[in-house]
C-alpha positions as CSV (number, residue, x, y, z in Angstrom):
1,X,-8.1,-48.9,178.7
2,X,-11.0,-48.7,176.2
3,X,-11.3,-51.6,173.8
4,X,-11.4,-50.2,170.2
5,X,-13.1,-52.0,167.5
6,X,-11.9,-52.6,164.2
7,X,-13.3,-54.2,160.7
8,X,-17.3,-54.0,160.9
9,X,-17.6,-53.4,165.1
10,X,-15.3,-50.1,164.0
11,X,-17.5,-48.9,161.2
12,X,-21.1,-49.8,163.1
13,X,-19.7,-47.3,165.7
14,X,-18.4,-44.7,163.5
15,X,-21.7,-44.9,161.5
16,X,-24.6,-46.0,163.1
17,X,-26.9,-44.7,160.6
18,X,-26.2,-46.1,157.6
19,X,-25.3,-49.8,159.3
20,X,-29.0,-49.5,160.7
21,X,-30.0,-48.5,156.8
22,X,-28.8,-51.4,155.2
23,X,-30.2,-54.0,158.1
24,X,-33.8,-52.4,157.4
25,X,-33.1,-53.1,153.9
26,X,-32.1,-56.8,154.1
27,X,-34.9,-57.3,156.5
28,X,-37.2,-55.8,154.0
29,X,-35.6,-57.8,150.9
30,X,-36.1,-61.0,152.5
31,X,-39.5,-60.4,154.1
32,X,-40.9,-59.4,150.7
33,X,-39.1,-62.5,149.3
34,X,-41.2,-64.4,151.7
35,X,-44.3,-63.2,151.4
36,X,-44.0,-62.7,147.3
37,X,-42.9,-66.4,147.4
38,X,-45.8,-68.0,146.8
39,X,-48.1,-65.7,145.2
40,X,-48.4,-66.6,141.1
41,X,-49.8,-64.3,138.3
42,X,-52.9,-61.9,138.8
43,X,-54.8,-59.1,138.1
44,X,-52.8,-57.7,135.1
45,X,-50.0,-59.7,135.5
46,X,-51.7,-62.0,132.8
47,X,-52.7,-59.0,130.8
48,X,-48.4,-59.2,130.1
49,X,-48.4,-63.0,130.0
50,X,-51.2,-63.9,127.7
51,X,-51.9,-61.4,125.4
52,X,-48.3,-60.2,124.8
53,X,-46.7,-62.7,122.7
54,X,-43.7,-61.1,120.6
55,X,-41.7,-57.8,120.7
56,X,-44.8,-55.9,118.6
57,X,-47.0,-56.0,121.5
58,X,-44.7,-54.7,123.7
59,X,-46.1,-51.5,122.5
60,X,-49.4,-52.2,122.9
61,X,-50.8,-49.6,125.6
62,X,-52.0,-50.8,129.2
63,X,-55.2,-48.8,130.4
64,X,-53.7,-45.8,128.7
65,X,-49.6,-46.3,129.6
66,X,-47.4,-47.6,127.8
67,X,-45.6,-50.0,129.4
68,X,-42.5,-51.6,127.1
69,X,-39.9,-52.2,129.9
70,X,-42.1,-54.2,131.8
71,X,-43.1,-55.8,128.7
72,X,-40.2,-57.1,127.9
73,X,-38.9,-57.9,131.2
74,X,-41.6,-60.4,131.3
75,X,-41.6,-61.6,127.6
76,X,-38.1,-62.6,128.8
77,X,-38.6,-64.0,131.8
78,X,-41.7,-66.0,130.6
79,X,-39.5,-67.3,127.8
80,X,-35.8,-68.2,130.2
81,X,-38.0,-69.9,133.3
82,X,-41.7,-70.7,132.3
83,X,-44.6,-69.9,133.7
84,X,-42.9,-69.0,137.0
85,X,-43.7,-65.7,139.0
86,X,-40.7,-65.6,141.5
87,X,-38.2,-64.4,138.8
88,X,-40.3,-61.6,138.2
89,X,-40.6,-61.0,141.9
90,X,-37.1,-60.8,142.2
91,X,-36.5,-58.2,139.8
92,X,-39.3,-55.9,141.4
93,X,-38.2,-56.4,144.9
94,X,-34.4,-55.7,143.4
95,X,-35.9,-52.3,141.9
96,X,-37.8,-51.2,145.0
97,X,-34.8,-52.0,147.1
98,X,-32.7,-50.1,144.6
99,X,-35.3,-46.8,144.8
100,X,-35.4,-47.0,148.6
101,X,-31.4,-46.8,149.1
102,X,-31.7,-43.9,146.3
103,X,-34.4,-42.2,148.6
104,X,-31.5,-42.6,151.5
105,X,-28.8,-41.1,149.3
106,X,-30.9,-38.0,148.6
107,X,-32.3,-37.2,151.8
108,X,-29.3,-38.0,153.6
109,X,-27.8,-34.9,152.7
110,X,-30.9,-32.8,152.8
111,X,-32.3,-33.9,156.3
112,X,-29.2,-36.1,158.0
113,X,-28.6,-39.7,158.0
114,X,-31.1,-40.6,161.2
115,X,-34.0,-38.6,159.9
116,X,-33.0,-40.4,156.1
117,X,-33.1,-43.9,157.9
118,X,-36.0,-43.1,159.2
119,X,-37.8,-41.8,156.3
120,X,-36.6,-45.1,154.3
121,X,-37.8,-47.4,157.0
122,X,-41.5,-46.4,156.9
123,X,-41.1,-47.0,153.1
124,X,-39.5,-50.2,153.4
125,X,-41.9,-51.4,155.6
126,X,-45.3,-49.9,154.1
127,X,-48.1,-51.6,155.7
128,X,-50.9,-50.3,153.8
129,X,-49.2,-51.4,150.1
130,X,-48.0,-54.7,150.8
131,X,-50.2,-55.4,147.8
132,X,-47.9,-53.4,145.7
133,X,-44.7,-54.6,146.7
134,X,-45.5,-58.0,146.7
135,X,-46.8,-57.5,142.7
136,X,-44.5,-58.2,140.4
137,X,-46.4,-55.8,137.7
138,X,-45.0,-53.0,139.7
139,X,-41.8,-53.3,138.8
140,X,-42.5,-50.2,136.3
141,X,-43.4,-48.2,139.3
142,X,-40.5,-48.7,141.1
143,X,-38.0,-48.2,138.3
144,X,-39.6,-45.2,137.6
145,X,-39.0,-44.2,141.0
146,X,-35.2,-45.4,140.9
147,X,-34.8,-43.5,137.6
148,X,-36.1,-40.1,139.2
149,X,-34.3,-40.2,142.1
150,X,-31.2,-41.7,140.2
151,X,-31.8,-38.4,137.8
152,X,-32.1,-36.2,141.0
153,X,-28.9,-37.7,142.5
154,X,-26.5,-37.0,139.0
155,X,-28.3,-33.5,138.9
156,X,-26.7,-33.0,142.7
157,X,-23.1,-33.5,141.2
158,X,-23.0,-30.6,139.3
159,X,-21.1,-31.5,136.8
160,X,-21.1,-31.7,132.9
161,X,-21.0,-35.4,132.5
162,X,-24.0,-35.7,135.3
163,X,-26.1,-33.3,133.6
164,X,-25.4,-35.3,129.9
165,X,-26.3,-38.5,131.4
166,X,-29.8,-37.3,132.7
167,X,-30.2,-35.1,129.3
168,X,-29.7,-39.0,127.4
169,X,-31.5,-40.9,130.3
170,X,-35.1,-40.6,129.0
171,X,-34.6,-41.5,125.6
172,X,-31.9,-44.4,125.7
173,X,-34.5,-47.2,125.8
174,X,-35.7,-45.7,122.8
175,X,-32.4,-45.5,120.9
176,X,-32.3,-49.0,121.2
């Protein structure tokens, strides 16, 4: 007689796929962790943390973009836990990871759930931009990334209340 699994062994079986998904993720989230671990300020990291003192600057353009989010984000952080990187670090890692499962949930259904893992895994492990992921500035990338494919995903529903919330999504930090 056939041993049947049940609790976790029972979904892994049912659903490879997406069990496979979220390993690659946590492998990813603590592998950045570890390499973004010890790596301070740079580059125009300390554009955010010198020159960008109160809530007025936040508006103050970054070669040509306007970056307020990330302004803030950092203004925040700078002000809760010093002059320490890693909390920053966190919350980029936290957004790529948050774009990347996104990315699964909209090519899942578009291309299946092995090709979707697949796709996802050369993203999570991006060899060439380790640079990026393990800079903390670039937490305006991947938000931006997470709010598009976030947008693309309530679009899918087809439904009133999806297409009102994307309609609203651009503005709302503006509202504020």
């Amino acid at each position: 007689m056939a041993e049947e699994h049940t609790g976790v062994l029972a979904s892994i079986h049912r659903r490879p796929w997406p069990s496979l998904f979220g390993l690659l993720v946590v492998l990813s989230t603590v592998l950045l962790l570890i390499l973004g671990s010890k790596i301070g300020f740079f580059l125009d990291d300390w554009d955010l943390v010198v020159d960008r003192s109160t809530a007025s600057d936040w508006l103050l353009p970054h070669n040509e973009h306007i970056i307020v989010i990330p302004a803030a984000i950092y203004q925040f952080s700078l002000s809760a836990f010093g002059m320490d990187a890693f909390p920053l670090h966190l919350i980029a890692v936290g957004l790529f990871e948050a774009s990347v499962v996104l990315m699964f949930f909209w090519l899942r259904t578009l291309i299946g759930e092995a090709l979707a893992v697949l796709a996802c895994a050369v993203v999570l492990f991006l060899g060439a931009a380790t640079a990026d992921l393990v800079w903390a500035f670039q937490m305006g990338y991947f938000g931006s990334v997470a709010g598009g494919f976030g947008a693309l995903l309530m679009l899918r529903r087809e439904s009133l209340r999806g297409d009102l919330w994307v309609d609203e999504e651009p503005l709302s930090p503006l509202e504020l």
